[in-house]
Phi, psi and omega in degrees: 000311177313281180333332168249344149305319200279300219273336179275335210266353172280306189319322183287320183286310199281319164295320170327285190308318163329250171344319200267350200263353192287296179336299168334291175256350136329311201240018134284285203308341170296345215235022125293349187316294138349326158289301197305312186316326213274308193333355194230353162284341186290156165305137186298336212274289217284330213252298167292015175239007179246324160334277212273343154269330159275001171284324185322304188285318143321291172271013176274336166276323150309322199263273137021298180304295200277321197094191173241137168315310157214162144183019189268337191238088162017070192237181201230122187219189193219131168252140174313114172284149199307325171293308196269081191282028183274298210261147162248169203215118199277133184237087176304111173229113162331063201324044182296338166113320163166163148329110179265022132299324211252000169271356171237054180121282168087215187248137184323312198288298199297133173261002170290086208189332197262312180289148201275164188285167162200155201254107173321106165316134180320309195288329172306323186251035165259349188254320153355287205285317169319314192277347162287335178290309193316335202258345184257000174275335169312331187281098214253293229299149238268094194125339160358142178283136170224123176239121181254078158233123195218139193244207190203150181279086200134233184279130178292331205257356186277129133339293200293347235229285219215124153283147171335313219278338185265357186270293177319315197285331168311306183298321205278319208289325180259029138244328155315332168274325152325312184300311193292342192231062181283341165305351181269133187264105194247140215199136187241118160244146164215197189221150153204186169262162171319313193284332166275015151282105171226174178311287182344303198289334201266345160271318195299286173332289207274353189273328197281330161282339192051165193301350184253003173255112164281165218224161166218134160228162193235166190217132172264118177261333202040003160174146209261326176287131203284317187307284152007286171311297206261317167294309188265313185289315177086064201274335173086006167281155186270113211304345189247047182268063131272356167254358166321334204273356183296275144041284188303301196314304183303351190235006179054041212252132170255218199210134168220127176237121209283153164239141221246118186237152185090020192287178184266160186105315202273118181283180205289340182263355186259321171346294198283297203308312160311318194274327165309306159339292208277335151297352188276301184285342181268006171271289168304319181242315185254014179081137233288052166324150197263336172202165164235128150275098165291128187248123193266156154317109176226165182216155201208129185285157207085020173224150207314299189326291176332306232246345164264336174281344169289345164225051156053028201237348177206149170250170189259169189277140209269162153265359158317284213296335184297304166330340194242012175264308175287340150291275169347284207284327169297332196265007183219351184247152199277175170307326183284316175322285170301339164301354191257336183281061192289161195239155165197172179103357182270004157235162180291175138260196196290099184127342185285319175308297208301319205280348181142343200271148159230178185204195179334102166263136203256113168225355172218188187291330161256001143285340164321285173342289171293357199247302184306328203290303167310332208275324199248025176271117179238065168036035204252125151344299196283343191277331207288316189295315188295323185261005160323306208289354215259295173318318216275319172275349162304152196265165189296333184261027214224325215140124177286093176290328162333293174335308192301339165291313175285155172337143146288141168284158176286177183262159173255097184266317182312327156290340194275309178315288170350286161329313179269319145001267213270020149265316195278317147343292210293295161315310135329313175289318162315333153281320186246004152215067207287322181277008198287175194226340199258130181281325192282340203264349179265320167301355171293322196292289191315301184327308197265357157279314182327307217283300186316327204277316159350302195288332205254316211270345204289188170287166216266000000 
């Protein structure tokens, strides 16, 4: 009996202490109130440039806390390839050490960011390099695909990532094989950010390579929408990179651009809507991209995402819902079209659960379904058909499918300003004052990062 008195009277205590630390910052957040009101009066630009500073600022003390998931080591995995399901296709990420975005923030999702830069040994991407050749020599028949992809953690083209002389050593290495296959169609993929694409980087890169290898780079947009893009993710573009795409095209490069699906702020129907939006313009309005990567949503610790769901304020996205973005968009885009589109992010690579990442719960036998269907997706009439009915057999309490029939909603930015506005509060205080007791001496504390984020927020 003691024993279960003692065990209600901690239950009572630890809610107690809950509610009063909830109180807590409630009566920092009253005490914005006037900002917040004020929020929907700013200017959009001026509102994301105060925004993206205080996530800025936000995530560098994340980054800071947790540390980065990986990037110390060289690793090496195998992707389905998109055409072929016969084949996997070998992908190299560089133990460069982090992301030199991310040293003034980076992007809310990514856990890349904390480990010191460090310059990839000859012999690490030569043992690399071994194990991709090993995996693209399976392929003998004559015209065959040998596919090199390899990125570096953050921009294959950043400065802070990769020196020149190791960016050459690469090029040199997938074109020595070219010499060696000629019979081969060897194709070089990698990722950068927009701003290390310029004329300079994009001649030296196709002269080291030369004219018979095609070459692809992907760029993370995660949406297309600028408040979306720049307040929540902190992606950091520059307003006219969509013509960075002159650039590839003169050098005959193509472009695949991720799209980020499931982010916070966005409730579960704006989920789908942001993402449907944002492939719909890059299909149609902003130019004739060569693939789109649906990225599904996973959180990982030291990112907005992590920090907000520990604190109860965000969930990761169903994979019903990824399925009913990939639906949409078939039923409304031609076969060539839908052939540019791929889903990824619904698995780990090997080692990412221990460090911390979760991703997509799977809970009953027809989410399976739809999760193998994607996990094997090449973009086919038939696979788009397979997966309706697949969608079509969740069950009610599992998913409303009906949605799928109805409008997509607009987005609501003015709650999503609100909204982000009393998190990232919240979220300050929580960094820079953890022990205050006093809600005004902590918004006083908070008040002077607000005033400081304009400066922080600004471009890159």
């Amino acid at each position: 009996m003691e024993t279960k008195r003692n065990g209600r009277t901690e239950l009572i205590a630890n809610q107690e202490s809950q509610d009063n630390v909830s109180d807590f910052y409630d009566a920092v957040i009253a005490e914005f109130e006037p900002e917040i009101e004020k929020v929907n009066n700013l200017d959009q630009e001026e509102f994301i440039t105060t925004a993206r500073g205080l996530l800025r600022t936000i995530m560098i003390k994340l980054r800071h806390k947790f540390g980065a998931i990986s990037g110390q080591e060289t690793a090496y995995h195998l992707l389905p390839d998109p055409e072929d399901p016969n084949r996997e296709n070998p992908l190299i990420v560089l133990g460069t050490g982090h992301c030199g975005y991310a040293e003034m923030g980076g992007c809310s999702m990514c856990s890349f960011g904390e480990s010191a830069t460090r310059d990839v040994s000859e012999q690490e991407i030569d043992e690399a390099f071994e194990m991709a050749k090993k995996s693209n020599d399976q392929y003998t028949a004559p015209g065959s695909q040998a596919v090199f992809n390899i990125n570096a953690i953050g921009s294959f083209f950043g400065i802070s990532e990769l020196s020149d002389e190791r960016r050459k050593y690469i090029l040199d290495k997938v074109k020595g094989y070219k010499k060696e296959h000629q019979d081969k169609n060897v194709v070089f993929v990698t990722e950068s950010r927009f701003e290390d694409i310029t004329e300079e980087s994009m001649a030296v890169l196709r002269e080291e390579l030369g004219e018979e290898i095609p070459i692809e780079i992907g760029f993370g947009v995660e949406s297309t929408n600028d408040l979306v893009r720049e307040a929540i993710v902190g992606k950091g573009l520059d307003s006219q990179w969509q013509k960075k795409k002159e650039i590839l095209k003169k050098y005959k490069i193509d472009c695949a651009l991720h799209m980020m699906f499931g982010l916070p702020f966005l409730n579960e129907r704006e989920q789908v809507a942001d993402s449907v939006n944002s492939v719909r313009d890059c299909l149609s309005k902003t130019g004739d991209y060569d693939r789109i990567l649906l990225m599904v949503m996973n959180k990982k610790p030291g990112t907005l995402v992590d920090a907000m769901a520990k604190d109860g304020k965000y969930k990761l996205p169903n994979v019903a819902q990824a399925a009913e973005v990939v639906i949409r968009l078939g039923r409304e885009i031609s076969a060539k079209e839908l052939k540019k589109i791929l889903v990824f992010g619904l698995v780990f690579p090997e080692g990412a659960k221990e460090a911390g990442a979760e991703g997509l719960e799977i809970s009953t036998s027809e989410e399976q379904r739809i999760m193998d269907i994607l996990l094997n997706w090449r973009s086919t009439s038939e696979e788009l058909i397979a997966l309706e009915a697949a969608f079509h057999a969740l069950q009610a309490n599992t998913y409303d499918i009906s949605l799928l029939d109805e409008p997509l909603p607009e987005i609501d930015e003015e709650r999503m300003k609100v909204d982000m506005l009393k998190q990232y509060i919240k979220m300050l205080t929580d960094i820079y004052c953890p022990n205050e007791k006093d809600p005004k001496k902590a918004a006083a504390a908070v008040r002077g990062i607000l005033e400081l984020a304009p400066q922080m927020g600004g471009s890159i």
